[in-house]
PAZAPA-4460 file (N, C-alpha, C; in steps of 0.05 Angstrom, whole numbers, plus 32768, in hexadecimal, padded with zeros to 4 digits):
% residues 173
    n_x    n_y    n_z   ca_x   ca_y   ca_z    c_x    c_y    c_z   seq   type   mol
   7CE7   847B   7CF7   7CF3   847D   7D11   7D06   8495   7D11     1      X     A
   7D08   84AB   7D22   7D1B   84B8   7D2A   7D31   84B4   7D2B     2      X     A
   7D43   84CC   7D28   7D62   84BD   7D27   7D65   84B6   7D49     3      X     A
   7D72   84B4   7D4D   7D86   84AB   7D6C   7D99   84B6   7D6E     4      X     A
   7D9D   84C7   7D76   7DBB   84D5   7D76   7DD7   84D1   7D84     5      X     A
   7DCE   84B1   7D83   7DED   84A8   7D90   7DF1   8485   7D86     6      X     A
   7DFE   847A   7D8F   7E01   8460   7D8E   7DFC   844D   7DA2     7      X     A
   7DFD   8435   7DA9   7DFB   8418   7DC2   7DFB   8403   7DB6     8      X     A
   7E06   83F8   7DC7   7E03   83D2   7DC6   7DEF   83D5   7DDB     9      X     A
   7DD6   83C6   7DDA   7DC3   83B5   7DE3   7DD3   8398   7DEB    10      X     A
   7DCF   839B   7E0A   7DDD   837C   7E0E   7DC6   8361   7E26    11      X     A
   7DCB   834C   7E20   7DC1   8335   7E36   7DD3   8323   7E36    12      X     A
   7DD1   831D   7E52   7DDF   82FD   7E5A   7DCE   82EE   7E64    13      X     A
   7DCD   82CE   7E5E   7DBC   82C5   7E6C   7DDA   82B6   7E82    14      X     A
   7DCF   82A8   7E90   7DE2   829C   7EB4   7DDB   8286   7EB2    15      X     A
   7DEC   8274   7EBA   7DEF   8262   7EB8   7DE2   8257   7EDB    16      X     A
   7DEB   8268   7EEE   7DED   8268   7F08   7DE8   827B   7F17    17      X     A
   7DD8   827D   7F2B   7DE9   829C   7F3C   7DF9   82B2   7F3C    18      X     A
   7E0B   829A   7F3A   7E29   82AF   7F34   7E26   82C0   7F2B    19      X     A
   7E3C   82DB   7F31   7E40   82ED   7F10   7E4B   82E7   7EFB    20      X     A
   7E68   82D0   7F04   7E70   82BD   7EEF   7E68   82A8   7EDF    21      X     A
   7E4C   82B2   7EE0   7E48   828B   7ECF   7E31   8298   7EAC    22      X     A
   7E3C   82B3   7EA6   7E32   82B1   7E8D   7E34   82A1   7E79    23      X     A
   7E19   8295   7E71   7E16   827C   7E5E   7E0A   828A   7E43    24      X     A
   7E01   829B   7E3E   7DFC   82AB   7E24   7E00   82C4   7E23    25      X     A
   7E0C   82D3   7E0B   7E07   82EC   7E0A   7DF5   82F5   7DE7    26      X     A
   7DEB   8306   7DF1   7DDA   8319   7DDF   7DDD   832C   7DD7    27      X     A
   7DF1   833E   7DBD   7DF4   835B   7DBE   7DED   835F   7DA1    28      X     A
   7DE4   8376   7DA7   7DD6   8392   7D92   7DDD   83A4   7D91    29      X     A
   7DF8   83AE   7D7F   7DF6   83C5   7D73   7DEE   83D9   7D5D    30      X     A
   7DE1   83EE   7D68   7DDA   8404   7D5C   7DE3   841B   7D53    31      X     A
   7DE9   8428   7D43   7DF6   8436   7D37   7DD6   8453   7D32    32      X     A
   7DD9   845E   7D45   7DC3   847C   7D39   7DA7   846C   7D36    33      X     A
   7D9D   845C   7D43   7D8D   844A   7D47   7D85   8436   7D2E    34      X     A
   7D98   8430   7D24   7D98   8416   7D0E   7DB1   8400   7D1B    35      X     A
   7DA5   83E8   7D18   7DB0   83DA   7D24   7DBF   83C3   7D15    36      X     A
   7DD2   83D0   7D17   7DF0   83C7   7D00   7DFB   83AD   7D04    37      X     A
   7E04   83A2   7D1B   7E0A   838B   7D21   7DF9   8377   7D3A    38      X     A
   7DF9   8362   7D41   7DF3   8355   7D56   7DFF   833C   7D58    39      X     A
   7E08   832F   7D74   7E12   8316   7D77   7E05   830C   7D89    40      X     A
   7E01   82EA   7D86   7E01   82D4   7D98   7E0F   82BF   7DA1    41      X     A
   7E15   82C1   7DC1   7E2C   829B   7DB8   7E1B   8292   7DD4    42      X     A
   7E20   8279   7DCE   7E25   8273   7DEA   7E3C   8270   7DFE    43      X     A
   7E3F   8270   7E12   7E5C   8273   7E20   7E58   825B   7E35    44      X     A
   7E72   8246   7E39   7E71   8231   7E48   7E7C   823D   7E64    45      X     A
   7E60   823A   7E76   7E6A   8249   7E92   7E7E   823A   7E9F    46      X     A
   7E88   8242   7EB8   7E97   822F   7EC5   7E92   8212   7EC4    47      X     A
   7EA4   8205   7ECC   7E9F   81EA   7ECE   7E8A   81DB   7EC0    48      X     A
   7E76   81ED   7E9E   7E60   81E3   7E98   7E4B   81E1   7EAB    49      X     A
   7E49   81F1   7EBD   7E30   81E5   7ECC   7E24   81FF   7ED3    50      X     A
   7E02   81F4   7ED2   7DF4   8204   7EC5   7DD6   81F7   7EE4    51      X     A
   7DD3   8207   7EEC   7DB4   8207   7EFC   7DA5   81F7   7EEB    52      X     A
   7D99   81E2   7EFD   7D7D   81D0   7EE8   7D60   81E2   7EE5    53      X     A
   7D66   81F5   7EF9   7D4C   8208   7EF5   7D4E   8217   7EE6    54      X     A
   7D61   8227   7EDF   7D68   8238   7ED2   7D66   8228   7EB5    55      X     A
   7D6E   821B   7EA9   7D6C   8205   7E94   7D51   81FE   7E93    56      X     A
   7D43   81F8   7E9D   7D23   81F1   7E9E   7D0F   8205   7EA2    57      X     A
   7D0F   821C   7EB0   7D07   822E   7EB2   7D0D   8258   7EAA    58      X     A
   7D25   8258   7EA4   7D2A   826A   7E97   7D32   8268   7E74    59      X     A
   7D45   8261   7E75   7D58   8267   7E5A   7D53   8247   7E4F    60      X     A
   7D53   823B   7E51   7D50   821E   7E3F   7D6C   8214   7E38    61      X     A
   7D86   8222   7E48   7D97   8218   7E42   7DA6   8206   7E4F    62      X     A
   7DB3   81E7   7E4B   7DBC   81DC   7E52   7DD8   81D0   7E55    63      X     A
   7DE5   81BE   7E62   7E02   81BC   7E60   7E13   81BA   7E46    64      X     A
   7DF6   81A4   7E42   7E01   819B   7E26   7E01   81AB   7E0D    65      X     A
   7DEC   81C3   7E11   7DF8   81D3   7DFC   7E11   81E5   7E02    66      X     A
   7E1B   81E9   7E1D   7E2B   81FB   7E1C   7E48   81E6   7E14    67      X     A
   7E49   81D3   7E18   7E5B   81BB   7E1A   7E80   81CC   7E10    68      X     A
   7E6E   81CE   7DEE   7E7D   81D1   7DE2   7E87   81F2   7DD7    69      X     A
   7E76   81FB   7DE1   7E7F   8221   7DE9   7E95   8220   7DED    70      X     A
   7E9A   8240   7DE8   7EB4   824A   7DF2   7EB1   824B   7E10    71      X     A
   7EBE   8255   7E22   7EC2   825E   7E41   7EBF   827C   7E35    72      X     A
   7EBB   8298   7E4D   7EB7   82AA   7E47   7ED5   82B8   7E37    73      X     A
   7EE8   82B3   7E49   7EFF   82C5   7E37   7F0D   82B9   7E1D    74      X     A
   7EF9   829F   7E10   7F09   82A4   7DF7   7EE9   82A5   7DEF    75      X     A
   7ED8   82B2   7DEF   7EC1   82B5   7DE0   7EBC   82D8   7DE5    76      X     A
   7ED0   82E6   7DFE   7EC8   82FB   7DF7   7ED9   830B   7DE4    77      X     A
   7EF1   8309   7DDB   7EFC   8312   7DC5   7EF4   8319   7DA9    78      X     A
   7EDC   8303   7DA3   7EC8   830A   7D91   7EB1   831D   7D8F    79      X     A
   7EAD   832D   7DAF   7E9D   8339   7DAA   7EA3   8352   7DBC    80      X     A
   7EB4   8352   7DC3   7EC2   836B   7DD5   7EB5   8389   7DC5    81      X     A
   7EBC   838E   7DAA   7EB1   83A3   7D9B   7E9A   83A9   7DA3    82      X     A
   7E89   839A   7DA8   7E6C   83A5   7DB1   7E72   83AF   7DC7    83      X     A
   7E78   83A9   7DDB   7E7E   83BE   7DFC   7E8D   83C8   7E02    84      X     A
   7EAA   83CB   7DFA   7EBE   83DC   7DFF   7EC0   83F5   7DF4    85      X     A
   7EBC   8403   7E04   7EBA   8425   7DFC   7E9A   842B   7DEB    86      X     A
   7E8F   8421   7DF3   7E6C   841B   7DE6   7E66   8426   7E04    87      X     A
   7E4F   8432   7DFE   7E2A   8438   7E0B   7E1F   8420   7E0E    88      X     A
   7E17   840E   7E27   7E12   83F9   7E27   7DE7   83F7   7E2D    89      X     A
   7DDC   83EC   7E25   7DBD   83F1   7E29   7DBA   83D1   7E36    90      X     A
   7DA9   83CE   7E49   7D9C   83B6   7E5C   7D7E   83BA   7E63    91      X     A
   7D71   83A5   7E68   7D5D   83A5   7E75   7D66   8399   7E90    92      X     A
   7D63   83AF   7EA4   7D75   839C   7EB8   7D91   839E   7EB6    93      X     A
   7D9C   83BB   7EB0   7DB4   83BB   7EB2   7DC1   83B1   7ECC    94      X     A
   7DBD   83B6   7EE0   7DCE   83B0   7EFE   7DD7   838C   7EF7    95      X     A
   7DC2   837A   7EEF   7DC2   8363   7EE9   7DDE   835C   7ED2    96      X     A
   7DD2   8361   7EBB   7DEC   835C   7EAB   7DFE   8369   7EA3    97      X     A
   7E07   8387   7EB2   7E27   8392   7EB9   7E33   837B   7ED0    98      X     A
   7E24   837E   7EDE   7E32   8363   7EF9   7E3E   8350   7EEB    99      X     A
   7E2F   8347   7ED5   7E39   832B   7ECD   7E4B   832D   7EBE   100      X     A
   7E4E   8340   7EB0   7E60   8347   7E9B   7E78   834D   7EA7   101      X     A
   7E78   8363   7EBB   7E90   8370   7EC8   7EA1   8357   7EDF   102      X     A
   7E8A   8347   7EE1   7E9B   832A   7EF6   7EAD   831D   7EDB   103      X     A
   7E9A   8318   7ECA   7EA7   8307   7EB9   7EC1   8318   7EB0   104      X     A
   7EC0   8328   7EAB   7EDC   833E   7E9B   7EF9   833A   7EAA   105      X     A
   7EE8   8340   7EC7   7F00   8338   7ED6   7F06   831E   7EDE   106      X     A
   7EF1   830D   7EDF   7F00   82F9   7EF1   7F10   82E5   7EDA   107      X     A
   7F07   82E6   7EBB   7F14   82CC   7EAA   7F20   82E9   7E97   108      X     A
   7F21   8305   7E93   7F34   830A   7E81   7F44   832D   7E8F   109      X     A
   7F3B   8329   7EAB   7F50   8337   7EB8   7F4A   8354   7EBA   110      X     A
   7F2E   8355   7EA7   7F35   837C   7E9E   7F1B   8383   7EB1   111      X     A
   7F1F   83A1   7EB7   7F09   83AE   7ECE   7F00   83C2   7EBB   112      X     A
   7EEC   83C2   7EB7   7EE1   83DE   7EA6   7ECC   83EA   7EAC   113      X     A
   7EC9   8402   7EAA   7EAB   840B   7EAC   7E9E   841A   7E8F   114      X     A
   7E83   8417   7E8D   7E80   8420   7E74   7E60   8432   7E7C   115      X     A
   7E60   8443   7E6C   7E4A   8458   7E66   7E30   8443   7E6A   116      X     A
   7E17   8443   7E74   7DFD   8434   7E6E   7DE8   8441   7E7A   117      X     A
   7DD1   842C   7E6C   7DB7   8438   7E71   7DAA   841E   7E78   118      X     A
   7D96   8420   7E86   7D86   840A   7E8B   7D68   840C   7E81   119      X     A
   7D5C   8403   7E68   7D3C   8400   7E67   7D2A   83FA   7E86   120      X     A
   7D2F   83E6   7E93   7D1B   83E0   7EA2   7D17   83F5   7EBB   121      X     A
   7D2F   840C   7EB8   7D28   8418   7EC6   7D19   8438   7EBA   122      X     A
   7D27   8431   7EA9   7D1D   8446   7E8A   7CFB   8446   7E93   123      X     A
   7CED   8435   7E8D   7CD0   8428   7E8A   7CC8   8420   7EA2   124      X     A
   7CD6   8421   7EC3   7CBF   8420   7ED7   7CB4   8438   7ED3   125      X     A
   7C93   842E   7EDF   7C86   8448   7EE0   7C6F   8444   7ECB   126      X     A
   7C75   843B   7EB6   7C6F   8445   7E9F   7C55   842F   7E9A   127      X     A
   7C54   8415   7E9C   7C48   83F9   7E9D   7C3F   83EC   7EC4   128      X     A
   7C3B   83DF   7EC9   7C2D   83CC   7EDD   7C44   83C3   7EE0   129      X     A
   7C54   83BC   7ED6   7C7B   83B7   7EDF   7C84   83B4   7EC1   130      X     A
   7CA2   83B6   7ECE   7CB7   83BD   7EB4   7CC3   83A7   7EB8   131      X     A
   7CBD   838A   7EAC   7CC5   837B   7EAF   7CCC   837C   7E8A   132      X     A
   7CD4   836D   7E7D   7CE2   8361   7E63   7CC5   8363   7E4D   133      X     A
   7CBB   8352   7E5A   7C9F   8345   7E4C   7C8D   8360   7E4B   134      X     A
   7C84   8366   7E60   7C79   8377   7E60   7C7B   8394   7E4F   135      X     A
   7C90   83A4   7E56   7C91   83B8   7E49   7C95   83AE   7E2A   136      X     A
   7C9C   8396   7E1C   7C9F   8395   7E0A   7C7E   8398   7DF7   137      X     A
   7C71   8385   7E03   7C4E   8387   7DFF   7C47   839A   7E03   138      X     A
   7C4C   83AD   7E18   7C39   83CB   7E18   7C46   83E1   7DF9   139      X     A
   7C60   83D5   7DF1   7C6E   83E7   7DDD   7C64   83DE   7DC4   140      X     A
   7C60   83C3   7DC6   7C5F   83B8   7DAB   7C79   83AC   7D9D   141      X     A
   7C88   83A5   7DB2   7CA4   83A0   7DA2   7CA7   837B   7DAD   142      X     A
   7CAD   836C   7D94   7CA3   8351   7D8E   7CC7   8349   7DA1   143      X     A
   7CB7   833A   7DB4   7CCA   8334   7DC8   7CD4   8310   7DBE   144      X     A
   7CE0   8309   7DA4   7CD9   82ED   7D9C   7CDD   82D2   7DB0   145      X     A
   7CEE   82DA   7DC1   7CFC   82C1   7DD8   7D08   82CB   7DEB   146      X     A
   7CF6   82D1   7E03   7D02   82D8   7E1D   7D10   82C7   7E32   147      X     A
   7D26   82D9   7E32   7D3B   82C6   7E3D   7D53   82B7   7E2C   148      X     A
   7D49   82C2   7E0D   7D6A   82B4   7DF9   7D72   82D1   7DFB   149      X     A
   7D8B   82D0   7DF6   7D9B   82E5   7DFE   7D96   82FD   7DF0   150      X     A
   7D94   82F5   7DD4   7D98   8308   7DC0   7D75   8315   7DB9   151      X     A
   7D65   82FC   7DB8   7D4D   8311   7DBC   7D47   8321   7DD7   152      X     A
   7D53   831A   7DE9   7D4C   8331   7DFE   7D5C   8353   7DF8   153      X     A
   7D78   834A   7DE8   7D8D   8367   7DE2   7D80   8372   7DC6   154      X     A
   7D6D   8362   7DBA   7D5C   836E   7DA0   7D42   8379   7DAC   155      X     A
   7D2E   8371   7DC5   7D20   8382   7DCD   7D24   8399   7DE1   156      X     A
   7D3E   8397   7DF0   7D4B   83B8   7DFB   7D4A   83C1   7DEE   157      X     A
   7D57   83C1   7DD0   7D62   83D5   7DCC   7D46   83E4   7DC3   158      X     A
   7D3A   83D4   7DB5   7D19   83D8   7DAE   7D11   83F3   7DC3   159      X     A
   7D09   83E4   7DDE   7D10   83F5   7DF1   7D18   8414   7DF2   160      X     A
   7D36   840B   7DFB   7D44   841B   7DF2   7D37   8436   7DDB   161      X     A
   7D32   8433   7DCB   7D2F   843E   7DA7   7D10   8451   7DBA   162      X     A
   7CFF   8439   7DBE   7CE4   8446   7DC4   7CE9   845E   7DD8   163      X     A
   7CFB   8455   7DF0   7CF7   846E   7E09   7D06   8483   7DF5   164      X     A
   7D1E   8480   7DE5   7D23   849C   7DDD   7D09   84AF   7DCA   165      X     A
   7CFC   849F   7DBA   7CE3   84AD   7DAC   7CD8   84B8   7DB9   166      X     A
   7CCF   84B0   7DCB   7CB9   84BB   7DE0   7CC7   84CE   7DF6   167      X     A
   7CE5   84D2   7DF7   7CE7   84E4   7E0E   7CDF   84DD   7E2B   168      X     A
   7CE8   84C1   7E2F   7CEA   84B1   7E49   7D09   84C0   7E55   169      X     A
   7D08   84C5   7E6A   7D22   84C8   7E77   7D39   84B0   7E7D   170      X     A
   7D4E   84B1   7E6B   7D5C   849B   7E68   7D6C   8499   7E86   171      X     A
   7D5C   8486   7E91   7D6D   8482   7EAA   7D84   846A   7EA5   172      X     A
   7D97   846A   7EBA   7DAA   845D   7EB1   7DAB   8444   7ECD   173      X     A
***
Protein backbone atom coordinates (compact mmCIF):
# COMPACT_ATOMS: atom_id res chain seq x y z
CA UNK A 1 0.00 0.00 0.00
CA UNK A 2 1.18 3.54 -0.60
CA UNK A 3 2.00 5.87 1.99
CA UNK A 4 -0.94 8.48 2.74
CA UNK A 5 0.41 11.55 3.36
CA UNK A 6 -1.65 12.70 6.11
CA UNK A 7 -3.67 11.39 8.93
CA UNK A 8 -8.00 10.79 9.88
CA UNK A 9 -10.27 9.31 12.12
CA UNK A 10 -12.81 7.34 10.09
CA UNK A 11 -16.06 7.87 11.96
CA UNK A 12 -20.01 6.25 12.23
CA UNK A 13 -22.91 6.75 14.41
CA UNK A 14 -25.66 4.66 14.35
CA UNK A 15 -29.39 6.83 15.80
CA UNK A 16 -31.27 5.85 17.86
CA UNK A 17 -34.15 8.18 16.30
CA UNK A 18 -34.50 10.86 13.83
CA UNK A 19 -33.12 13.18 15.84
CA UNK A 20 -29.64 14.56 15.51
CA UNK A 21 -29.54 13.89 19.24
CA UNK A 22 -30.19 10.40 19.66
CA UNK A 23 -26.67 8.86 18.81
CA UNK A 24 -26.80 5.24 20.07
CA UNK A 25 -23.29 4.02 18.73
CA UNK A 26 -20.13 5.32 17.72
CA UNK A 27 -17.42 3.88 15.42
CA UNK A 28 -13.88 5.49 15.09
CA UNK A 29 -10.69 4.73 13.11
CA UNK A 30 -7.66 6.23 13.35
CA UNK A 31 -5.02 6.34 10.91
CA UNK A 32 -1.79 7.47 11.15
CA UNK A 33 -0.03 7.75 7.22
CA UNK A 34 -2.55 5.13 6.36
CA UNK A 35 -1.96 2.50 9.16
CA UNK A 36 -4.53 2.32 11.42
CA UNK A 37 -3.27 2.85 15.00
CA UNK A 38 -6.25 3.04 17.10
CA UNK A 39 -10.12 2.37 16.93
CA UNK A 40 -13.17 2.67 19.35
CA UNK A 41 -16.60 1.31 20.05
CA UNK A 42 -19.31 2.08 22.76
CA UNK A 43 -22.54 2.21 22.79
CA UNK A 44 -24.21 5.52 23.99
CA UNK A 45 -27.63 5.56 26.00
CA UNK A 46 -29.74 8.06 23.83
CA UNK A 47 -32.16 10.25 25.45
CA UNK A 48 -34.64 8.95 27.54
CA UNK A 49 -33.28 5.23 26.24
CA UNK A 50 -35.54 5.24 23.52
CA UNK A 51 -34.73 3.91 20.48
CA UNK A 52 -37.19 3.49 17.12
CA UNK A 53 -38.58 -0.28 16.92
CA UNK A 54 -37.67 -0.03 13.25
CA UNK A 55 -34.61 1.14 13.53
CA UNK A 56 -33.83 -1.77 16.15
CA UNK A 57 -35.40 -4.39 13.80
CA UNK A 58 -34.44 -3.10 10.65
CA UNK A 59 -31.26 -1.19 10.73
CA UNK A 60 -28.69 -1.49 13.53
CA UNK A 61 -30.04 -4.43 15.79
CA UNK A 62 -29.82 -2.20 18.58
CA UNK A 63 -32.07 -2.19 21.42
CA UNK A 64 -33.09 -0.36 24.73
CA UNK A 65 -31.94 -2.92 26.60
CA UNK A 66 -28.63 -2.89 25.34
CA UNK A 67 -28.20 0.69 25.60
CA UNK A 68 -29.81 0.51 29.27
CA UNK A 69 -26.71 0.56 30.87
CA UNK A 70 -24.45 2.94 28.55
CA UNK A 71 -23.10 5.93 29.21
CA UNK A 72 -25.37 9.14 27.90
CA UNK A 73 -23.26 10.93 25.21
CA UNK A 74 -21.24 13.51 27.44
CA UNK A 75 -19.82 11.14 29.79
CA UNK A 76 -18.92 8.66 26.97
CA UNK A 77 -17.51 11.36 24.84
CA UNK A 78 -14.53 12.23 26.99
CA UNK A 79 -13.16 8.88 26.11
CA UNK A 80 -12.97 9.43 22.74
CA UNK A 81 -12.70 13.16 22.01
CA UNK A 82 -8.84 12.46 20.75
CA UNK A 83 -10.14 10.91 17.71
CA UNK A 84 -12.07 14.26 16.44
CA UNK A 85 -10.78 17.15 17.95
CA UNK A 86 -8.37 18.84 15.78
CA UNK A 87 -8.43 15.50 13.46
CA UNK A 88 -9.36 15.19 9.59
CA UNK A 89 -12.65 13.54 9.99
CA UNK A 90 -13.60 10.68 7.01
CA UNK A 91 -17.61 9.50 6.58
CA UNK A 92 -19.58 7.77 4.27
CA UNK A 93 -22.25 10.14 4.33
CA UNK A 94 -20.56 12.82 5.94
CA UNK A 95 -23.60 15.52 5.95
CA UNK A 96 -25.34 12.50 8.04
CA UNK A 97 -22.92 11.92 10.85
CA UNK A 98 -21.26 15.64 11.31
CA UNK A 99 -25.11 16.56 12.01
CA UNK A 100 -25.15 14.07 14.61
CA UNK A 101 -22.11 14.64 16.12
CA UNK A 102 -22.15 18.50 16.02
CA UNK A 103 -26.03 18.33 17.63
CA UNK A 104 -24.72 16.07 20.09
CA UNK A 105 -21.46 18.36 21.02
CA UNK A 106 -23.61 21.04 21.59
CA UNK A 107 -26.67 20.16 22.94
CA UNK A 108 -25.24 17.58 26.13
CA UNK A 109 -21.49 19.11 26.24
CA UNK A 110 -21.94 22.67 25.13
CA UNK A 111 -18.98 22.92 22.56
CA UNK A 112 -19.51 24.17 18.72
CA UNK A 113 -16.76 23.02 16.50
CA UNK A 114 -15.95 22.66 13.09
CA UNK A 115 -13.50 20.22 11.77
CA UNK A 116 -11.60 19.61 8.38
CA UNK A 117 -13.62 16.42 6.37
CA UNK A 118 -14.10 14.35 3.57
CA UNK A 119 -16.92 12.32 2.61
CA UNK A 120 -16.43 8.70 0.70
CA UNK A 121 -19.93 8.45 -0.65
CA UNK A 122 -19.41 11.35 -2.35
CA UNK A 123 -15.78 10.52 -3.04
CA UNK A 124 -17.28 7.24 -5.11
CA UNK A 125 -20.58 8.67 -6.79
CA UNK A 126 -20.07 8.15 -10.20
CA UNK A 127 -17.86 5.50 -9.95
CA UNK A 128 -20.46 2.21 -9.23
CA UNK A 129 -24.54 1.98 -10.02
CA UNK A 130 -24.73 3.98 -6.51
CA UNK A 131 -22.43 4.82 -3.71
CA UNK A 132 -24.24 3.42 -1.19
CA UNK A 133 -21.96 1.53 1.89
CA UNK A 134 -22.49 -1.99 0.52
CA UNK A 135 -21.91 -1.35 -2.70
CA UNK A 136 -18.83 0.49 -3.22
CA UNK A 137 -17.42 -1.77 -0.69
CA UNK A 138 -18.07 -5.02 -3.18
CA UNK A 139 -17.02 -3.18 -6.30
CA UNK A 140 -13.49 -2.44 -4.13
CA UNK A 141 -13.18 -5.56 -2.56
CA UNK A 142 -13.13 -4.24 0.91
CA UNK A 143 -14.86 -6.91 3.44
CA UNK A 144 -17.68 -4.79 4.78
CA UNK A 145 -18.14 -7.38 8.10
CA UNK A 146 -21.61 -5.74 9.66
CA UNK A 147 -23.43 -3.02 8.09
CA UNK A 148 -24.77 -0.77 10.25
CA UNK A 149 -22.43 -1.66 13.67
CA UNK A 150 -20.71 1.38 14.01
CA UNK A 151 -17.25 0.41 13.92
CA UNK A 152 -17.37 -1.83 10.93
CA UNK A 153 -18.86 0.83 8.90
CA UNK A 154 -15.64 3.52 10.28
CA UNK A 155 -13.29 0.27 9.29
CA UNK A 156 -14.77 0.16 5.74
CA UNK A 157 -14.51 4.23 5.05
CA UNK A 158 -11.62 4.43 5.86
CA UNK A 159 -10.93 1.30 3.54
CA UNK A 160 -12.61 3.68 1.25
CA UNK A 161 -11.04 6.33 2.12
CA UNK A 162 -7.26 4.50 1.60
CA UNK A 163 -8.66 3.13 -1.97
CA UNK A 164 -9.86 6.73 -3.49
CA UNK A 165 -6.41 8.10 -2.41
CA UNK A 166 -4.49 5.10 -4.52
CA UNK A 167 -6.33 5.63 -7.37
CA UNK A 168 -6.43 9.45 -7.55
CA UNK A 169 -10.26 9.87 -6.97
CA UNK A 170 -10.89 13.55 -6.25
CA UNK A 171 -11.29 13.80 -2.56
CA UNK A 172 -14.49 15.55 -2.28
CA UNK A 173 -15.48 16.74 0.99
Amino acid sequence: MSSVPFSFTAIDFETATGYKNSICQVGLVRLENGIIMDEYCELIKPPYNYIWRNFSQNVHGIYPEDTADAPVFAESYPAWKHFVEGQTLVAHNMSFDLSRLKACLQEFCGLDMEFKTYCTRNIWTGAFENACLPTCCEQLGINLLHHHNALADAKACAELFLAAIRTGRDLKS
